[in-house]
C-alpha positions as CSV (number, residue, x, y, z in Angstrom):
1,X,22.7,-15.8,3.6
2,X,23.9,-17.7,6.5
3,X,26.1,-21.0,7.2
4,X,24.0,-23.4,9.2
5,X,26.0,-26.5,8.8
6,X,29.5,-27.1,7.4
7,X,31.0,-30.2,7.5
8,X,33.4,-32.1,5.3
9,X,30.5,-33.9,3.5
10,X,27.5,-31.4,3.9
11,X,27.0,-27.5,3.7
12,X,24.0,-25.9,3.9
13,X,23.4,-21.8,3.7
14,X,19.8,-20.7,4.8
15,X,18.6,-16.8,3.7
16,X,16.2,-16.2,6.2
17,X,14.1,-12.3,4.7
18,X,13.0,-10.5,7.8
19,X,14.0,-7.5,6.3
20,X,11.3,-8.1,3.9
21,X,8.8,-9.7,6.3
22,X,9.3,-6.3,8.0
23,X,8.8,-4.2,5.7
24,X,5.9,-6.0,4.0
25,X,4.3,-5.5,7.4
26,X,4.8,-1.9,7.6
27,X,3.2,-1.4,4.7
28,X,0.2,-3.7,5.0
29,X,-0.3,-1.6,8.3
30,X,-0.5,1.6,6.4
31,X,-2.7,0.4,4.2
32,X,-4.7,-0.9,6.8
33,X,-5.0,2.6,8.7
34,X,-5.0,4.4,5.7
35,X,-8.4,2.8,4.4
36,X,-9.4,3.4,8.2
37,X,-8.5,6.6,9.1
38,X,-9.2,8.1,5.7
39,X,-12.2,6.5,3.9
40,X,-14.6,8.7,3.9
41,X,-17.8,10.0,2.1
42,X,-21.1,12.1,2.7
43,X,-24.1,13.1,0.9
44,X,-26.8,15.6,1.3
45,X,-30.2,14.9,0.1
46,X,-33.1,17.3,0.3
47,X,-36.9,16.7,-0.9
48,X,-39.7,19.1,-0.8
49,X,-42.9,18.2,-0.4
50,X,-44.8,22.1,-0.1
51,X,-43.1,25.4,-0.9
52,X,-41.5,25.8,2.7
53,X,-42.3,21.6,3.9
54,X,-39.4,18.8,3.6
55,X,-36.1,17.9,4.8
56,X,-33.0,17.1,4.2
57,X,-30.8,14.4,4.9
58,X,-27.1,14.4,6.0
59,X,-25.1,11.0,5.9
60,X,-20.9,10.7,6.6
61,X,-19.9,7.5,6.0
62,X,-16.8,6.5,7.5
63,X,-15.0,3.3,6.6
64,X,-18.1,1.1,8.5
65,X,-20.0,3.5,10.1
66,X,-22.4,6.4,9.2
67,X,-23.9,9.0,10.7
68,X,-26.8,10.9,9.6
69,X,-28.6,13.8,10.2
70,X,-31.8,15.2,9.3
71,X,-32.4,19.1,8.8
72,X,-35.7,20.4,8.3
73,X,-35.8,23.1,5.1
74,X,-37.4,26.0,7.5
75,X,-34.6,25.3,10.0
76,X,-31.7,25.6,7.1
77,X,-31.1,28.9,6.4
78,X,-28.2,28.9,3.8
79,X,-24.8,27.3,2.7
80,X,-21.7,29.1,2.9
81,X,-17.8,28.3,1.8
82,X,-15.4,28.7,4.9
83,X,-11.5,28.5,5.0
84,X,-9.5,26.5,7.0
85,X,-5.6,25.7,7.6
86,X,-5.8,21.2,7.8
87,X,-3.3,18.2,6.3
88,X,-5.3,16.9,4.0
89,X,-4.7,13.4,2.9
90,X,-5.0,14.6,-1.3
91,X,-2.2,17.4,-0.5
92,X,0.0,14.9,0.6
93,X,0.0,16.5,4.5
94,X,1.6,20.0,2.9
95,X,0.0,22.6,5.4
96,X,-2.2,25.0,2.9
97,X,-5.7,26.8,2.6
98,X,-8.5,24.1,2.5
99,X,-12.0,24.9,1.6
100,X,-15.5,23.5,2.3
101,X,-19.0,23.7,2.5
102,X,-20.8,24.8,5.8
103,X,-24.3,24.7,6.4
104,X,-26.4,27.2,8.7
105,X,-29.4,26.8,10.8
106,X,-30.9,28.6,13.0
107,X,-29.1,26.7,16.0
108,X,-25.8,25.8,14.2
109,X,-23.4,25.6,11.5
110,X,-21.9,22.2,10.2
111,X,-20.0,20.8,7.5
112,X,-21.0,19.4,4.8
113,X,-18.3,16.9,4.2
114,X,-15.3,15.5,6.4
115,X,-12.9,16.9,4.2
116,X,-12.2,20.5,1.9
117,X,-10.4,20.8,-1.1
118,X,-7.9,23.5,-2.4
119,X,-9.9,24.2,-5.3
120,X,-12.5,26.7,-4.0
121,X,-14.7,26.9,-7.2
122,X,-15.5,23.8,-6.8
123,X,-16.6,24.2,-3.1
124,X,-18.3,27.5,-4.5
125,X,-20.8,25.9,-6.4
126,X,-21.8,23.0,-4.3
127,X,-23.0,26.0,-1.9
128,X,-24.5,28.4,-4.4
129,X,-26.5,25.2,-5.7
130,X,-27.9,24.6,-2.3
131,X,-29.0,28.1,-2.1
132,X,-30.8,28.1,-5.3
133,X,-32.3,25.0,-4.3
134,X,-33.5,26.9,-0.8
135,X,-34.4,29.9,-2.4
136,X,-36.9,28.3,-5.8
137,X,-39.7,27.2,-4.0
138,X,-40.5,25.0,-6.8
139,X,-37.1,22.8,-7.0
140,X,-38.5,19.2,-5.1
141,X,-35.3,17.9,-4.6
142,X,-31.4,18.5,-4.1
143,X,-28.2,15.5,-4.3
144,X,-25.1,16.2,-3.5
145,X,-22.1,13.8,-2.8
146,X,-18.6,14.3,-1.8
147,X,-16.9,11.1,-1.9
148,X,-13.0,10.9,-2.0
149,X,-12.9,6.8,-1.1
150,X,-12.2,5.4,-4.6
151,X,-8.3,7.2,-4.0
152,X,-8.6,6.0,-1.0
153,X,-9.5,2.4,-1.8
154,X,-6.4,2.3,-4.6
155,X,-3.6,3.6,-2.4
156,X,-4.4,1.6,0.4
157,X,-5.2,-1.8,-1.7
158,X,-1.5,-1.1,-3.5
159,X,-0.2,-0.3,0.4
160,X,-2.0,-3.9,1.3
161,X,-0.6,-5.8,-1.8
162,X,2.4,-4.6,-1.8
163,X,3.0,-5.6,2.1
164,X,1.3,-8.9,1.4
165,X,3.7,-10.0,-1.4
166,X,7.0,-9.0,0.7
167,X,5.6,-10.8,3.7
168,X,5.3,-14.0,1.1
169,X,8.9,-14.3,0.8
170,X,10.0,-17.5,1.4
171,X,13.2,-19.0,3.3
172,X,15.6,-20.4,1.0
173,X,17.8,-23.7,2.1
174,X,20.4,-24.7,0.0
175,X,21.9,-28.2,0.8
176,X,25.4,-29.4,-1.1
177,X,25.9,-33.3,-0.2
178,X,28.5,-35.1,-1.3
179,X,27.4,-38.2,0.6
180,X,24.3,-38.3,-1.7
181,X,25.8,-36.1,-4.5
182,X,23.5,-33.9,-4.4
183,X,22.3,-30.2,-4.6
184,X,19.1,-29.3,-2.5
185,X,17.2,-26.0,-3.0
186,X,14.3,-25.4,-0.8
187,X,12.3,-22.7,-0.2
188,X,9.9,-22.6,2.4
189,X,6.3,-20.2,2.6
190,X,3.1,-20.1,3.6
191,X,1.7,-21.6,0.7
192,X,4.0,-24.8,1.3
193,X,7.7,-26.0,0.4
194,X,9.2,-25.8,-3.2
195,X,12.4,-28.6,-3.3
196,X,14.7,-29.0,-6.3
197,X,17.5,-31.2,-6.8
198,X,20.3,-31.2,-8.8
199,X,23.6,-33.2,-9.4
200,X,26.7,-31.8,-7.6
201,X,28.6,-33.0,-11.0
202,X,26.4,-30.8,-12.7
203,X,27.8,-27.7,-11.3
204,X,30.2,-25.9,-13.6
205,X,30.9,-23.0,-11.0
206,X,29.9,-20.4,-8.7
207,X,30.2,-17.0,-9.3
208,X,29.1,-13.9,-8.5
209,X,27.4,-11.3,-10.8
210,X,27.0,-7.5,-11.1
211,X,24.4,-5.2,-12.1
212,X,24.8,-1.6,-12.2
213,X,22.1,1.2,-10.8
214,X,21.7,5.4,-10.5
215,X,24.0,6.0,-13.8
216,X,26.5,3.0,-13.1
217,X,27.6,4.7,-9.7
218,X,26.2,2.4,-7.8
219,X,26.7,-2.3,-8.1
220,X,24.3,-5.0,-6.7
221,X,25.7,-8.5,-6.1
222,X,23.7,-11.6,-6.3
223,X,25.8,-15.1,-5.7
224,X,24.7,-17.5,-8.9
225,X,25.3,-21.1,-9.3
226,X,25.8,-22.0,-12.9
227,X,24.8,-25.7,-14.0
228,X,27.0,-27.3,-17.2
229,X,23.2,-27.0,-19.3
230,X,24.3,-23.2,-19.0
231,X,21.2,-22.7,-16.7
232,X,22.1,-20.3,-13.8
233,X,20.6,-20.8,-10.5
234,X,20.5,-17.4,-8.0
235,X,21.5,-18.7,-4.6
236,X,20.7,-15.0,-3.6
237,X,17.0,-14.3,-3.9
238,X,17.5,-10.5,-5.3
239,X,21.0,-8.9,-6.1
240,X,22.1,-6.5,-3.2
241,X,24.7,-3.9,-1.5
242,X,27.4,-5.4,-0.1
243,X,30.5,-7.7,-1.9
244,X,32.5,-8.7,0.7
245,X,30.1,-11.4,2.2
246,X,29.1,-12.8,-1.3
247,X,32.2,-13.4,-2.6
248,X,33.4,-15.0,0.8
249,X,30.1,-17.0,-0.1
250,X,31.3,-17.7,-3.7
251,X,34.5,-19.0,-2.2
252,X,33.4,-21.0,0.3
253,X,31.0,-22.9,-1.9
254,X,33.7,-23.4,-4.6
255,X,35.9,-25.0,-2.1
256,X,33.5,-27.2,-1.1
257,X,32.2,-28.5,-4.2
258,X,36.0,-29.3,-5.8
């Protein structure tokens, strides 16, 4: 919180929270690439229409955009579980042994899904139920989906909301007036201005309190202005490292309003 004015009749302290803007922008960023970068899905349909007649169908969705593929049943010859070393977004980017679902033709192999898992059963019998499918003649059809974007859509819409609320924070202007005897408070955001006024004679004091964190080793500091109702007014908007510029705070204000 800075001094913006100081005169013999008027002081006014403004706590500008860029720190918070900043942050609250970082974050809604993540979020932003996050539901981008990793939203993701595919599913693999296959009908038969005669014993060795159909096809199957391919999609990846990505975020927007989808890409699909058709494979015709003759041409797919089997599905197979392959290994591979990748930073995976549900293994927190720890390098480890991922595993997913490849499928063969007689031309080429390709994945089944964007992304593998480190449980292989799981990638086991997504395969060995598209073989059975291949192999029974007189199966007609074959779903599978893979789709991880419901995690996705929670961290990144608690990324976004979280960013959003920090890049809310609002100025605060205090105002102490002793031409008009009075106390201003304003504080200033995107949704519009918030003013409240108050008596200087009914200040009883300034002061400034302590809260304790991490097994009392560590104190926070937020500058309050108590009113004679007993109703205490934070002139701080959250309580914070650092004494030595609060309590030059506290002291400044109380010489000003005696």
């Amino acid at each position: 919180m800075k001094i913006t004015q100081h005169t013999p009749t008027q002081l006014t302290l403004r706590h500008t929270p860029i720190a918070l803007w900043i942050i609250g922008s970082v974050f809604t960023i993540i979020g932003v690439i996050t539901l981008i970068l990793f939203s993701k899905a595919s599913t693999f349909t296959c009908e038969r229409v005669q014993p060795n007649q159909g096809n199957c169908e391919l999609i990846h969705a990505h975020f927007v955009i989808s890409k699909t593929i058709i494979i015709s049943l003759h041409e797919l010859k089997n599905a197979e579980v392959v290994m591979t070393r990748s930073r995976q977004i549900d293994s927190f980017f720890i390098l480890k042994p991922h595993y997913r679902v490849t499928l063969l033709t007689s031309t080429q192999r390709m994945p089944l899904s964007f992304y593998g898992s480190t449980n292989r059963e799981k990638q086991d019998i997504r395969a060995a139920k598209i073989n059975a499918f291949l192999k029974n003649a007189e199966e007609t059809s074959l779903f599978i989906k893979q789709d991880n974007r419901w995690l996705i859509y929670l961290i990144s819409g608690l990324l976004i909301i979280i960013g959003l609320f920090a890049e809310l924070s609002k100025i605060l202007t205090i105002t102490f007036d002793k031409t008009q005897d009075s106390l201003k408070i304003e504080r200033h955001g995107l949704l519009g201005t918030q003013t409240i006024e108050y008596s200087l004679q009914d200040i009883a004091k300034v002061k400034l309190n302590t809260s304790f964190a991490f097994n009392s080793r560590t104190v926070f500091y937020q500058v309050v202005l108590l009113l004679r109702s007993g109703e205490g007014i934070p002139l701080t908007p959250s309580s914070s490292l650092g004494k030595t510029k609060k309590q030059n705070r506290v002291d400044q204000i109380t010489q000003f309003i005696q």
